[in-house]
GULUMDREN-726902 format. One record per residue (C-alpha): residue number from 1; x, y, z. Coordinates in nm, 4 decimals. Example, Ala and Ser with C-alpha at 12.3 -4.5 7.8 and 13.67 -1.06 7.14 Angstrom:
<recs>
{k:1&c1:1.2300&c2:-0.4500&c3:0.7800}
{k:2&c1:1.3670&c2:-0.1060&c3:0.7140}
</recs>
This chain:
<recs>
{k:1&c1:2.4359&c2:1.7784&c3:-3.2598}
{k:2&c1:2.5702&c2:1.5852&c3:-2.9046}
{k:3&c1:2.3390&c2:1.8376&c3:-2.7579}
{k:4&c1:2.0104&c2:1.7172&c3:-3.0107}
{k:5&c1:2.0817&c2:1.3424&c3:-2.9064}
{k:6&c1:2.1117&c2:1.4014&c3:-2.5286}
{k:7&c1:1.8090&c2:1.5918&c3:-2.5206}
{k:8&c1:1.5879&c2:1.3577&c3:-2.7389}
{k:9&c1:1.3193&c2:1.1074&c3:-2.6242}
{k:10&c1:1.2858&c2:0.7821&c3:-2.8834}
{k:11&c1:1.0038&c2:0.6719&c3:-3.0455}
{k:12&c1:0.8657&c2:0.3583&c3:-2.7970}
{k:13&c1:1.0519&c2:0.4552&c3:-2.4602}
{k:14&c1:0.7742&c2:0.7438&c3:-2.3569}
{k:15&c1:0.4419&c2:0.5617&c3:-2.3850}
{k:16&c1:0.2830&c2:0.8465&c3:-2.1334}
{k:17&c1:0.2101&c2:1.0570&c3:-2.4539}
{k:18&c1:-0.1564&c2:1.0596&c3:-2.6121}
{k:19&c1:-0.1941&c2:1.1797&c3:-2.9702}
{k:20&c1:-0.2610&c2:1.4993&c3:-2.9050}
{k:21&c1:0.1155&c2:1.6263&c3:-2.8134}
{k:22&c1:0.3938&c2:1.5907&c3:-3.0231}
{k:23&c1:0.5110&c2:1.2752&c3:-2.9831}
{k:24&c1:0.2207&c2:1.1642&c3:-3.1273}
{k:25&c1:0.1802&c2:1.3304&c3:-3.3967}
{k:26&c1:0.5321&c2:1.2152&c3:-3.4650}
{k:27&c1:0.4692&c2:0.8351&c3:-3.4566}
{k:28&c1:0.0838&c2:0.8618&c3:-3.6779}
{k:29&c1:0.1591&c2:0.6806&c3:-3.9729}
{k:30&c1:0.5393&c2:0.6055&c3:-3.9159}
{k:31&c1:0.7175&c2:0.3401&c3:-3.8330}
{k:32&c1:0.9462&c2:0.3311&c3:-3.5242}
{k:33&c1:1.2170&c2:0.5446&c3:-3.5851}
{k:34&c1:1.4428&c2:0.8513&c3:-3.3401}
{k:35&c1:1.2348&c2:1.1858&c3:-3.3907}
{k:36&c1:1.3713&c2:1.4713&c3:-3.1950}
{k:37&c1:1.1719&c2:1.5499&c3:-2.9283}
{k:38&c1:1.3585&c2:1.8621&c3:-2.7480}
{k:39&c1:1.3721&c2:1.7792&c3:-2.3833}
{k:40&c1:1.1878&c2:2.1173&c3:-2.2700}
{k:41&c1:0.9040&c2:2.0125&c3:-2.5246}
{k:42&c1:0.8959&c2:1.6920&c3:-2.3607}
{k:43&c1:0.8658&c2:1.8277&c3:-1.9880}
{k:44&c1:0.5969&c2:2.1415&c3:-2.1324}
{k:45&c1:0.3893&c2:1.7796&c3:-2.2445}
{k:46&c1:0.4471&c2:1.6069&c3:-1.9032}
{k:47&c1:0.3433&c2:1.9179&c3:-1.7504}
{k:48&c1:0.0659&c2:2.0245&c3:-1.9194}
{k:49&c1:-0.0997&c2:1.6329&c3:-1.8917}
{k:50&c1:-0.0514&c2:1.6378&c3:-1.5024}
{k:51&c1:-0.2197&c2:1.9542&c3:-1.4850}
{k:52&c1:-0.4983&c2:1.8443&c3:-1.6991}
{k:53&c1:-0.5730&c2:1.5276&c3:-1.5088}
{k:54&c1:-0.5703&c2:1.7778&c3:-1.2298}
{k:55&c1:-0.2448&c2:1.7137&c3:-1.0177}
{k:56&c1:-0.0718&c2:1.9534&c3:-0.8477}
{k:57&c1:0.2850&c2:2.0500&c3:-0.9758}
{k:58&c1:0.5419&c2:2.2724&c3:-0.7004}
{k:59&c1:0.8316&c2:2.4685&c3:-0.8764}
{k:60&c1:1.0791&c2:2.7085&c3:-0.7072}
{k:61&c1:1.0864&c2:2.4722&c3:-0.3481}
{k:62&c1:1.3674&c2:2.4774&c3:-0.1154}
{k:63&c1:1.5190&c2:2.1932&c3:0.1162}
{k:64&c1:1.4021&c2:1.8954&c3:-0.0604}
{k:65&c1:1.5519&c2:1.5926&c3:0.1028}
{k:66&c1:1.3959&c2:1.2429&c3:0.0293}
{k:67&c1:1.3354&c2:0.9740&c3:0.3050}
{k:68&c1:1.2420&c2:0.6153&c3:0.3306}
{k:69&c1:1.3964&c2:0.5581&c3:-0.0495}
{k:70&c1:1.4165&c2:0.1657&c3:0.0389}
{k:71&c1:1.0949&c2:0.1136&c3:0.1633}
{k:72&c1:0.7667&c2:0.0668&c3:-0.0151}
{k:73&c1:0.6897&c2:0.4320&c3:0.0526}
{k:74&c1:0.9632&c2:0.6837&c3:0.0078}
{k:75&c1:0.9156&c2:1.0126&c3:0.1101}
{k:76&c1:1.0313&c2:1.3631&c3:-0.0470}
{k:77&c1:1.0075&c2:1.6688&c3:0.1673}
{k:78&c1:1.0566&c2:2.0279&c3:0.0922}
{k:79&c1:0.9675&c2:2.3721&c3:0.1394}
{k:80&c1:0.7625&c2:2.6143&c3:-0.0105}
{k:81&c1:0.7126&c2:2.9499&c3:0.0868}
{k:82&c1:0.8334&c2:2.8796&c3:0.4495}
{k:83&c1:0.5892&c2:2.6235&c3:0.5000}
{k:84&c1:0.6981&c2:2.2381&c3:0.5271}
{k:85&c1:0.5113&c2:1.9689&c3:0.3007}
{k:86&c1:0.5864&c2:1.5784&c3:0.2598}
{k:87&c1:0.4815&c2:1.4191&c3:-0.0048}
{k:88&c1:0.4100&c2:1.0359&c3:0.0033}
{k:89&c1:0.5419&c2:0.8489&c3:-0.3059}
{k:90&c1:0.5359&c2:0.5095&c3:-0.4578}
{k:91&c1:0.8192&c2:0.5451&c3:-0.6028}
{k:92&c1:1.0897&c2:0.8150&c3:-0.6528}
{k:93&c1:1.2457&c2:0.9071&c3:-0.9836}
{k:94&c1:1.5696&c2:1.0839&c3:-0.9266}
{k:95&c1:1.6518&c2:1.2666&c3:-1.2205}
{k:96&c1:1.7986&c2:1.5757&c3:-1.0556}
{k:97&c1:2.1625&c2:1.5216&c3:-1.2071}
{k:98&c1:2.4698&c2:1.4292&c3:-1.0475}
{k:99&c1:2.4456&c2:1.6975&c3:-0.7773}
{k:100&c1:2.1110&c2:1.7163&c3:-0.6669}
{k:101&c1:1.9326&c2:1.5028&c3:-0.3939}
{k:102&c1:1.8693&c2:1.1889&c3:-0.5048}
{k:103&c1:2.1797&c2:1.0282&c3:-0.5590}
{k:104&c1:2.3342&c2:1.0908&c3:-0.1807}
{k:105&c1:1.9626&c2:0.9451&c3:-0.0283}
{k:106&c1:1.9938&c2:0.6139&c3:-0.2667}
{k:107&c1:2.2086&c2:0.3648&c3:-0.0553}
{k:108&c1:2.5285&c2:0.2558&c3:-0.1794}
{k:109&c1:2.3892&c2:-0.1169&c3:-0.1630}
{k:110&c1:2.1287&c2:-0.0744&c3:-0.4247}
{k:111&c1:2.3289&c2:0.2247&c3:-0.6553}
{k:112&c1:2.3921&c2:0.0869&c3:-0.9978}
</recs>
């Protein structure tokens, strides 16, 4: 069950969601309340509404570092296929886990 509650999204906190996914199909007619939204569910919705409002979306890149984090436009480069790409952000969401990128680029004066 720890696994269920760490993997779950809560009713209010993702307001990306339309009604057609499952989130909201969840929340038609309810009240708030904690649905279980399985956290691979939640990124095949994420994924499947960028590509639909026609973003692109790279998987399987290599020697992502990020750059300009503390500035109004942070930076994340990477590799794909041998070829270089940097991609301009307004902001950067590191949620790559305790040993990914993100958290050695954030500096220490602004870490929480």
């Amino acid at each position: 069950m720890d696994d269920l509650r760490r993997s779950r999204f809560q009713l209010g906190s993702v307001e990306a969601f339309d009604d057609q996914n499952e989130l909201g199909r969840a929340r038609r007619g309810h009240r708030r309340r904690r649905v279980l939204y399985r956290e691979l569910r939640g990124c095949v919705d994420l994924v499947k509404a960028r590509l639909e409002a026609g973003g692109e979306i790279h998987f399987k890149v290599e020697g992502v570092s990020l750059s300009d984090i503390d500035t109004a436009a942070p930076k994340i480069h990477f590799r794909k296929s041998g070829t270089g790409h940097d991609l301009g952000c307004d902001f950067v969401a590191g949620c790559d886990g305790f040993h990914g990128v993100s958290r050695p680029s954030i500096p220490s004066r602004v870490q929480a």
